[in-house]
C-alpha positions as CSV (number, residue, x, y, z in Angstrom):
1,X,-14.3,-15.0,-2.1
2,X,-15.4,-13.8,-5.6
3,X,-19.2,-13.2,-4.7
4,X,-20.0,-9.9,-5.8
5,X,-23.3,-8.4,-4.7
6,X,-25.9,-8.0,-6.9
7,X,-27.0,-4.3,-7.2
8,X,-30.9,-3.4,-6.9
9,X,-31.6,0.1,-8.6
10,X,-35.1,2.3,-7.7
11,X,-36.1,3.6,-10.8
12,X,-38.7,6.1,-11.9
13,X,-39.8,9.8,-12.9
14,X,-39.6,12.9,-10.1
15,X,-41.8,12.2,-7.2
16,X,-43.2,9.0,-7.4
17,X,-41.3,8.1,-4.3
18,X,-38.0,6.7,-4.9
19,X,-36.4,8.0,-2.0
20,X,-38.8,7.0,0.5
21,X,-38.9,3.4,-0.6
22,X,-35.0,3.5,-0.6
23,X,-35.1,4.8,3.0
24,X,-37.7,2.6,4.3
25,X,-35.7,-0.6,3.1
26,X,-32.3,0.6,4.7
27,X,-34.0,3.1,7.3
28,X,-33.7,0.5,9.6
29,X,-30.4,0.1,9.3
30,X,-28.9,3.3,8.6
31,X,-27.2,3.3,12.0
32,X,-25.4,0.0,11.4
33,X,-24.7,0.0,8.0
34,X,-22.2,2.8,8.7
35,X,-23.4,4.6,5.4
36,X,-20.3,3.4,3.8
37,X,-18.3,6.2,3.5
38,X,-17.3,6.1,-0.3
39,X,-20.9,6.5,-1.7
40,X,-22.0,10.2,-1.8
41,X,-23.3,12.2,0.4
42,X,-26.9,11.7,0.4
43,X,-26.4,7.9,0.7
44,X,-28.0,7.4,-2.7
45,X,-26.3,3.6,-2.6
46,X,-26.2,1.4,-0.1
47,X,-25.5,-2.2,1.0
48,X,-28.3,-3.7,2.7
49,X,-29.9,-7.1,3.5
50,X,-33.1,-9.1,3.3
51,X,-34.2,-12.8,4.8
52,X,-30.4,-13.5,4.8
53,X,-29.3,-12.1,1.1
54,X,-26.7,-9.0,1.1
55,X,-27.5,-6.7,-1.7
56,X,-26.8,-2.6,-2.8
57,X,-29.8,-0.3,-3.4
58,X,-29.4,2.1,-5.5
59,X,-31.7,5.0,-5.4
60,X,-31.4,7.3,-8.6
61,X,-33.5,10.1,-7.6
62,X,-30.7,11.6,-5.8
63,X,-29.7,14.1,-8.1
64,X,-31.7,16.3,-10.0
65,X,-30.6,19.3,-11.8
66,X,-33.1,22.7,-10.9
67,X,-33.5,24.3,-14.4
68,X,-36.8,22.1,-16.1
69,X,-35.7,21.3,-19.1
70,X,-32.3,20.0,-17.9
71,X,-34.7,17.6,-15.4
72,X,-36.1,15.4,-18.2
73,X,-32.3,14.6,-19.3
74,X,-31.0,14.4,-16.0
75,X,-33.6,11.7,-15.0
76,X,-33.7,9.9,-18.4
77,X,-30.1,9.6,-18.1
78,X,-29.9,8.3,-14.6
79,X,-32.5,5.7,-15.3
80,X,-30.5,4.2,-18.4
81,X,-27.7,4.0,-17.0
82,X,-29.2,1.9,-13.4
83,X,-31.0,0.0,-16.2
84,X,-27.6,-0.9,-17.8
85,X,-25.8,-1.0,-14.0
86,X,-28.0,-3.0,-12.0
87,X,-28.7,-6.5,-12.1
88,X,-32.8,-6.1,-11.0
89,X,-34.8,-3.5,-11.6
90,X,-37.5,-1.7,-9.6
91,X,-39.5,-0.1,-11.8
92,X,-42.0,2.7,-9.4
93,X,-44.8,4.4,-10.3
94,X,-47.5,6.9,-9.1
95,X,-51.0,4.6,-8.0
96,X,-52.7,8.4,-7.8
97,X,-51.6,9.5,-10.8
98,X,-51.7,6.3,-13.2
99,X,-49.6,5.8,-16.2
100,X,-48.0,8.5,-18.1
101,X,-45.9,8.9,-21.1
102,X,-42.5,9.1,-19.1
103,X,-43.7,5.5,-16.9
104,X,-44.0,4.2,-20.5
105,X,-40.3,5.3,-22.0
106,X,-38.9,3.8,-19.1
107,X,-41.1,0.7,-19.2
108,X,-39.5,0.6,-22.9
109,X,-36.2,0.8,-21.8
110,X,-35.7,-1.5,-18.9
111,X,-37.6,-4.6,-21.4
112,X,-34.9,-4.2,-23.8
113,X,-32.3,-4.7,-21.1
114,X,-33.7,-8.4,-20.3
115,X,-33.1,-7.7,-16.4
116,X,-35.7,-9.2,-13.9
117,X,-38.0,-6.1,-13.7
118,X,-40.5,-5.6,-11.1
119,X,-43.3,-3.1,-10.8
120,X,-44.2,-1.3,-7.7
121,X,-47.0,0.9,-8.0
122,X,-46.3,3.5,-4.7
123,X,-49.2,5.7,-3.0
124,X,-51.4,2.7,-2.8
125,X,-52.4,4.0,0.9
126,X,-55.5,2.1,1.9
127,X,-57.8,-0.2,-0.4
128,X,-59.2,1.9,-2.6
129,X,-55.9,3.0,-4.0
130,X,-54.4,-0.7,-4.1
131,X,-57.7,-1.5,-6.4
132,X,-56.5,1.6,-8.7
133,X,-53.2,0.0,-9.1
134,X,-54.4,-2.5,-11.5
135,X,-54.5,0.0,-14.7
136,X,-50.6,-0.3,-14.4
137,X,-51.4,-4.7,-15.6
138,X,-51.8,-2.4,-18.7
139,X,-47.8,-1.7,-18.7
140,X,-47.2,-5.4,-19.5
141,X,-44.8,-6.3,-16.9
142,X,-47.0,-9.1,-15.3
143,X,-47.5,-8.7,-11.6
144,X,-48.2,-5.4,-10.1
145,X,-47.4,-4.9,-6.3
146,X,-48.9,-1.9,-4.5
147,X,-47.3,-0.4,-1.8
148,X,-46.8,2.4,0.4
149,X,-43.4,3.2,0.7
150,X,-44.6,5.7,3.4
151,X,-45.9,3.5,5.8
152,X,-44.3,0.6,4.5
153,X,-47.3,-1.3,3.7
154,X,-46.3,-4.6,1.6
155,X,-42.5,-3.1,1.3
156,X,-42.0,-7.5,2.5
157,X,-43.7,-8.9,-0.3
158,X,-41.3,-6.7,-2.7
159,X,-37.9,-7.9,-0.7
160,X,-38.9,-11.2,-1.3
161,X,-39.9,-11.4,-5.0
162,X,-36.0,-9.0,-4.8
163,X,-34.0,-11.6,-3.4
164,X,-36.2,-14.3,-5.5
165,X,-34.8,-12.7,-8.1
166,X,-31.4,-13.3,-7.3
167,X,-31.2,-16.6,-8.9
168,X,-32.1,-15.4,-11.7
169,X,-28.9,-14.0,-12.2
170,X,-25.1,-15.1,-12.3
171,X,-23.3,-13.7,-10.1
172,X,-20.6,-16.2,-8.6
173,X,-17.7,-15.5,-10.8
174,X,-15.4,-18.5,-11.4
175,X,-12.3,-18.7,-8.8
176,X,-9.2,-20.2,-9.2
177,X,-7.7,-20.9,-5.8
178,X,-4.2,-20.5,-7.7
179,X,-4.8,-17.7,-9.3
180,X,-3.7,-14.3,-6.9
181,X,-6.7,-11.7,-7.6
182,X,-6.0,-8.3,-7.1
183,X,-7.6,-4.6,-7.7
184,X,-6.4,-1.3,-8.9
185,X,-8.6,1.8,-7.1
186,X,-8.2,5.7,-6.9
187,X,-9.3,8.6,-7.9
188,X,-10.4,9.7,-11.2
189,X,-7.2,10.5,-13.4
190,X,-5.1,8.5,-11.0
191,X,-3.6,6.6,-13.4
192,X,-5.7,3.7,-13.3
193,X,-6.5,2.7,-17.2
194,X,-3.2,3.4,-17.8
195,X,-1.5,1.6,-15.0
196,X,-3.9,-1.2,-16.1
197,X,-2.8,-0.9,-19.7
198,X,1.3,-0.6,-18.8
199,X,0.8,-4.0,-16.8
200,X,-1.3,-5.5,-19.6
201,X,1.5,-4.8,-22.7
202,X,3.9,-7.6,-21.3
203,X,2.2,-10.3,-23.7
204,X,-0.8,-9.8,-25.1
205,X,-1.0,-13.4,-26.1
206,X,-1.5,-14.7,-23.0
207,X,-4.2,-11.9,-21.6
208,X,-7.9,-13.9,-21.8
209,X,-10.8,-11.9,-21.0
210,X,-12.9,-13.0,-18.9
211,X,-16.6,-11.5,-18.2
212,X,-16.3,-10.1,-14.6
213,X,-18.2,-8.0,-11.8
214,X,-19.9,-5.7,-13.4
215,X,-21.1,-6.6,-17.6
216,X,-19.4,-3.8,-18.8
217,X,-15.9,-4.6,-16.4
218,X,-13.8,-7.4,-17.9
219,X,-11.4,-9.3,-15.2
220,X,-8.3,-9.9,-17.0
221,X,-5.8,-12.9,-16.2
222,X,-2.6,-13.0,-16.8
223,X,1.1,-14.8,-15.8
224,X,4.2,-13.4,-14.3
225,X,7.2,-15.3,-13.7
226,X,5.0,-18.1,-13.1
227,X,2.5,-16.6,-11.1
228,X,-1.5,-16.7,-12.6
229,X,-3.0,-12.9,-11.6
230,X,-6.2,-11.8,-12.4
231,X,-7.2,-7.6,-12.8
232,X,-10.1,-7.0,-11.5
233,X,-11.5,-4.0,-13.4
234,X,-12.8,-1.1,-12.0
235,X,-12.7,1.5,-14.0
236,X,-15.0,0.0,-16.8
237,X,-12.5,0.8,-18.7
238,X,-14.0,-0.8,-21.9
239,X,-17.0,1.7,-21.9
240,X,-18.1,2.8,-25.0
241,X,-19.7,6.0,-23.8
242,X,-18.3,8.2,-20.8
243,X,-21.0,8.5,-18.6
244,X,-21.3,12.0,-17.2
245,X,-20.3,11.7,-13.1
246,X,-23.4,12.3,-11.7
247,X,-23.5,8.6,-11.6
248,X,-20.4,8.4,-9.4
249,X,-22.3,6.5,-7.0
250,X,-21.5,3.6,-9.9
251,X,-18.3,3.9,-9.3
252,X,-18.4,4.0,-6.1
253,X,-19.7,0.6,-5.8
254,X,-17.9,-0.8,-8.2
255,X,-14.8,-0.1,-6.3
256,X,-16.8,-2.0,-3.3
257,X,-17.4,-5.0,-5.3
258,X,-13.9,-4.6,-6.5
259,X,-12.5,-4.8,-2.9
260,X,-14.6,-7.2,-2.2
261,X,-13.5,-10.2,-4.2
262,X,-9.7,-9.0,-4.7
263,X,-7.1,-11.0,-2.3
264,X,-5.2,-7.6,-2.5
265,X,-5.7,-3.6,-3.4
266,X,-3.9,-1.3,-5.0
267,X,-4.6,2.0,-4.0
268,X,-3.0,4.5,-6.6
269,X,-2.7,8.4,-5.5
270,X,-1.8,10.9,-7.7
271,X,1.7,12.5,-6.9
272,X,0.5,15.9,-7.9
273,X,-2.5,16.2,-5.9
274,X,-0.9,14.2,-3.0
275,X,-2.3,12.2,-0.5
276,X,-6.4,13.7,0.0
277,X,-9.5,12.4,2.0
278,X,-10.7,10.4,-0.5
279,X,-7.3,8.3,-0.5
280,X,-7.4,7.5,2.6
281,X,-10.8,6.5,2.7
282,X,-10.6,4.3,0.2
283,X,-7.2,2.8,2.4
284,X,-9.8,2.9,5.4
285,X,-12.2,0.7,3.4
286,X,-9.6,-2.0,2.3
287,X,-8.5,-2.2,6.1
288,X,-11.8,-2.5,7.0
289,X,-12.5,-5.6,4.4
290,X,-9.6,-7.4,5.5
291,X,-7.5,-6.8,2.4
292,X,-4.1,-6.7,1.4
293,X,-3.2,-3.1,0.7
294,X,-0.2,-1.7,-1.7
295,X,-0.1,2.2,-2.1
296,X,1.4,3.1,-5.9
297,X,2.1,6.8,-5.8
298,X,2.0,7.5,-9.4
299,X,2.8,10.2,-11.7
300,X,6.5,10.4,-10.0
301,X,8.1,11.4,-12.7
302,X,6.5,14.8,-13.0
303,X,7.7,15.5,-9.2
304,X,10.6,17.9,-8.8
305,X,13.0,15.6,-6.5
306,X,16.2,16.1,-3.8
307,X,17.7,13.6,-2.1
308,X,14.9,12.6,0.6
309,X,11.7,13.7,-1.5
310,X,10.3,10.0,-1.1
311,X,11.3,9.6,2.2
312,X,9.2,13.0,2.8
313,X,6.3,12.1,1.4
314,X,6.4,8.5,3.0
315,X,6.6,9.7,6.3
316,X,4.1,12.7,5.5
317,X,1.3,10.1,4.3
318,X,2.2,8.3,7.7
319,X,1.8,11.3,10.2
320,X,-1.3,12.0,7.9
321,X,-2.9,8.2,8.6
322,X,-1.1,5.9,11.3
323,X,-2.5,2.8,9.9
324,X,-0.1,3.0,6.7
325,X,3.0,2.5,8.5
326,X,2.3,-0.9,8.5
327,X,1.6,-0.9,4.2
328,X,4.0,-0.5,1.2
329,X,4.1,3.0,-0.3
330,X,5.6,2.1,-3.9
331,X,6.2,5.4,-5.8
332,X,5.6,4.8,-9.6
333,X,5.1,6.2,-13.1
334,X,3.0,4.7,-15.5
335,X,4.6,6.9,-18.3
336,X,8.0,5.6,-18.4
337,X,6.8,2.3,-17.0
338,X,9.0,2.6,-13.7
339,X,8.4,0.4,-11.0
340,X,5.0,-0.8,-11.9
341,X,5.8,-4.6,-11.4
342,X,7.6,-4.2,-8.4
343,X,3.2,-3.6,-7.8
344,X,2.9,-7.0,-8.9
345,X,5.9,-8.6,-6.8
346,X,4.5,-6.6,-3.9
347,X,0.9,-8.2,-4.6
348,X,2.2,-11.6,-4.8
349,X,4.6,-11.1,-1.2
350,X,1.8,-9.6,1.2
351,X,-0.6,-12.7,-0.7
352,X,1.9,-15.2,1.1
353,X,1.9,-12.9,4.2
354,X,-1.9,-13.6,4.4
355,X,-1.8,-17.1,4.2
356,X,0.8,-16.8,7.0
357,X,0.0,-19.1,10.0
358,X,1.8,-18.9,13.2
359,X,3.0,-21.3,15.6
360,X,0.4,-21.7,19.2
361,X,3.7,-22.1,20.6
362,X,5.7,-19.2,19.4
363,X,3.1,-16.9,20.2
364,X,2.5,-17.6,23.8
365,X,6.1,-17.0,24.0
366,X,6.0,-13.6,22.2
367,X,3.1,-12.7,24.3
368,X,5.5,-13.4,27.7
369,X,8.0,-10.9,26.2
370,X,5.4,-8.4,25.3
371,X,4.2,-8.3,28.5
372,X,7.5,-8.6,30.3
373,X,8.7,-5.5,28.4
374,X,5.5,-3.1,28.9
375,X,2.4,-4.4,31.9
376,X,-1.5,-3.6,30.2
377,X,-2.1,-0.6,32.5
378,X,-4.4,-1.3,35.5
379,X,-7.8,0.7,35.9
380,X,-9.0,0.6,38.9
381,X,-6.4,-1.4,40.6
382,X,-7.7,-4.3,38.6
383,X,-4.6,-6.1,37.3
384,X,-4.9,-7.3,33.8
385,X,-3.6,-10.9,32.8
386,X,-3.2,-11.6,29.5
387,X,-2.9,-15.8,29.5
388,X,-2.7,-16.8,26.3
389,X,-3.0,-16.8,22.5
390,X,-3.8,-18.5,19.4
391,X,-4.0,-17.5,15.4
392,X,-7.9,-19.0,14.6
393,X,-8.1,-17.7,11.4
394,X,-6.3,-16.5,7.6
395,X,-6.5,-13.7,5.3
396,X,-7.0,-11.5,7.4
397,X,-4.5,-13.3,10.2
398,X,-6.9,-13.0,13.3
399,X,-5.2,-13.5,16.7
400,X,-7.4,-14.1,19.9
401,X,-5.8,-13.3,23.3
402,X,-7.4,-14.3,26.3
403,X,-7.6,-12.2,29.5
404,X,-9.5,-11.9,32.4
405,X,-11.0,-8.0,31.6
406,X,-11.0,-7.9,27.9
407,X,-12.4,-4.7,27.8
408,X,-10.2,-2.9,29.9
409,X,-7.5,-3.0,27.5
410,X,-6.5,0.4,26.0
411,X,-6.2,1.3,22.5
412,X,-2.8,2.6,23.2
413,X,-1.8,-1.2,24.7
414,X,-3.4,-2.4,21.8
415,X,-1.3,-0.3,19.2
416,X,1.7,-1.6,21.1
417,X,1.1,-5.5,21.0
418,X,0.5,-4.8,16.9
419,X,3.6,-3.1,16.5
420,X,5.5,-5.3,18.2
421,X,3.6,-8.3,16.2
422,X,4.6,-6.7,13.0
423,X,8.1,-6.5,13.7
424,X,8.5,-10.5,15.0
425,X,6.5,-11.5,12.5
426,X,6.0,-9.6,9.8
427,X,2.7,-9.6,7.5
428,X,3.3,-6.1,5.8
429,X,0.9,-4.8,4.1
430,X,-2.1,-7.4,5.6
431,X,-4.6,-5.7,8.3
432,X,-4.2,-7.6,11.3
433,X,-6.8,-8.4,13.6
434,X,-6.5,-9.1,17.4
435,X,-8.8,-9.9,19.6
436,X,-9.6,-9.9,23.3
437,X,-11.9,-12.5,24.8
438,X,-12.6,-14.1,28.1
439,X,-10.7,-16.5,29.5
């Protein structure tokens, strides 16, 4: 808990490659890493590994704008802000072409930032090119490393120097086991600086700041009735400049990180757009982590209401996504400050769900009256058993069953033995995960 990963950004002018290096190091694994669906479309970020460390590549030659004399902007900007973003840096260039004036800003930029910077000169084919690739010792940057991203020659010897790298820079954040750690995600103009900001003006006194995920992003702690929280902070709120959205894939991965080391997420939705795609992505990704998930519905106050609006839109955002019936929907507005701390009462109750561990003994006898009220189907005239069952692990509660033909049990079945887990024993708002093996 509280790793974040560190983030490796490809940077570069037009052409020299970028994309073809960022494919060729998560290529491989395209088909695994289910191109996680909150990064954009072209998969310009991704999480990938090397020799056992987990990092995101970040490729920022994803977007460029047509018209020429919007390009220079476009990729000056998008290689600041990786500079600023990332924790390494890998600096490419063009062995065919050698160094030009555009290699050199860039060179200029990225020494200022301090980061481990390493320099990859690309197109370095066959010999002859590799020996061309030492006018770039000019550049200052100490060791040079030829490649080609196309064929992959000496791609290896960068991944290692990468994850050398890595200890270069801090990146465990400090964790208090008492302390509840928790995350507010959405959509742009959800609400999220100001739901931040609302939870924030109890007591200013006792708010200390401390440095978190990303150098810009400041995790902030503070009590409630006793209770030690810490915000993690994805919005980068504290940013001096706006950064125009092209760099959403930021973002993107900052909400990752943000998932990653929260015990619980808050997922707010604006009321007036309602419940979109992106939402319950997002919800999707939380799931997926194991998290705790609360959905704030914010902006209620601007929502024309009759007696059962709420109840409407509760059951509309379940018939939308199944999963949620089994999560808080808290409906909130940050403006008149209603309901935001039943948030935080919510965070700290489905925190003491996930440290929930159940009794061996009471679940074998749950799992007799599951199966005495509804038999696992039969394929093939096979008769399923299901013999017994144990919780093995916490947060998120995993529950192993054991049966002779684990993988003959239907989703449907599946579906069942949850619901009917839920309602003996509760855990709202934590994913549960069971699992089949052989007895």
């Amino acid at each position: 808990m509280g790793m974040r990963l560190p983030v490796v950004a490809i940077v570069g002018r037009p052409n020299v490659g970028k994309s073809t290096l960022f494919n060729r190091i998560v290529g491989k694994r395209i088909s695994i890493v289910h191109a996680q669906e909150g990064v954009t479309r072209d998969r310009v970020a991704m999480e990938t590994d090397w020799a056992g460390h987990d990092f995101f590549l970040v490729d920022t030659g994803g977007y460029i704008p047509q018209s020429v004399d919007v390009i220079d902007k476009e990729v000056r900007k998008q290689a600041i802000t990786a500079i600023d973003e990332a924790d390494v840096i890998l600096m490419m260039v063009d062995t065919v072409v050698g160094i030009t004036w555009e290699d050199e800003e860039i060179v200029k930029r990225a020494r200022r930032s301090k980061k481990p910077l390493i320099l990859i000169a690309n197109k370095a084919d066959n010999n002859e090119l590799e020996n061309q690739s030492h006018v770039f010792y000019q550049l200052g940057l100490g060791e040079v490393f030829p490649v080609s991203a196309l064929n992959g020659r000496s791609v290896g010897d960068v991944l290692d120097k990468v994850v050398s790298s890595f200890g270069e820079i801090k990146i465990d954040e400090e964790v208090d086991e008492n302390t509840i750690r928790f995350a507010i995600v959405g959509m742009p103009n959800s609400g999220k600086s100001s739901l931040t900001n609302a939870l924030l003006g109890v007591d200013r006194q006792i708010v200390t700041d401390i440095p978190g995920t990303t150098r810009d992003s400041i995790n902030t702690t503070f009590n409630y009735f006793d209770q030690a929280y810490e915000m993690i902070d994805t919005a980068g709120l504290r940013r001096k400049a706006k950064v125009n959205d092209t760099i959403e894939y930021y973002s993107s991965i900052r909400t990752q990180q943000a998932i990653k080391s929260a015990h619980v997420v808050i997922v707010l939705i604006d009321a007036e757009k309602g419940f979109v795609s992106h939402d319950a992505r997002v919800m999707e990704e939380v799931i997926a982590a194991g998290k705790g998930l609360v959905v704030g519905v914010n902006k209620w106050d601007l929502i024309k209401k009759s007696t059962n609006t709420m109840r409407d839109v509760k059951q509309g955002m379940v018939d939308d996504m199944y999963a949620l019936r089994h999560y808080p929907i808290q409906f909130i507005s940050t403006l008149d400050r209603r309901r935001i701390f039943k948030l935080v009462d919510l965070v700290k109750q489905i925190h003491g769900e996930q440290q929930k561990r159940i009794q061996t003994r009471q679940l074998n006898l749950f799992l007799e009256d599951v199966v005495a009220r509804l038999q696992p189907a039969s394929p093939h005239g096979k008769e399923i058993k299901l013999n017994y069952c144990s919780q093995v692990a916490i947060e998120p509660p995993v529950i192993v069953i054991f049966t002779n033909h684990p993988d003959l049990i239907k989703t449907a079945y599946k579906r069942y033995l949850e619901n009917r887990f839920r309602e003996i024993f509760g855990f709202e708002g934590v994913p549960i995960r069971i699992a089949f093996r052989k007895k």
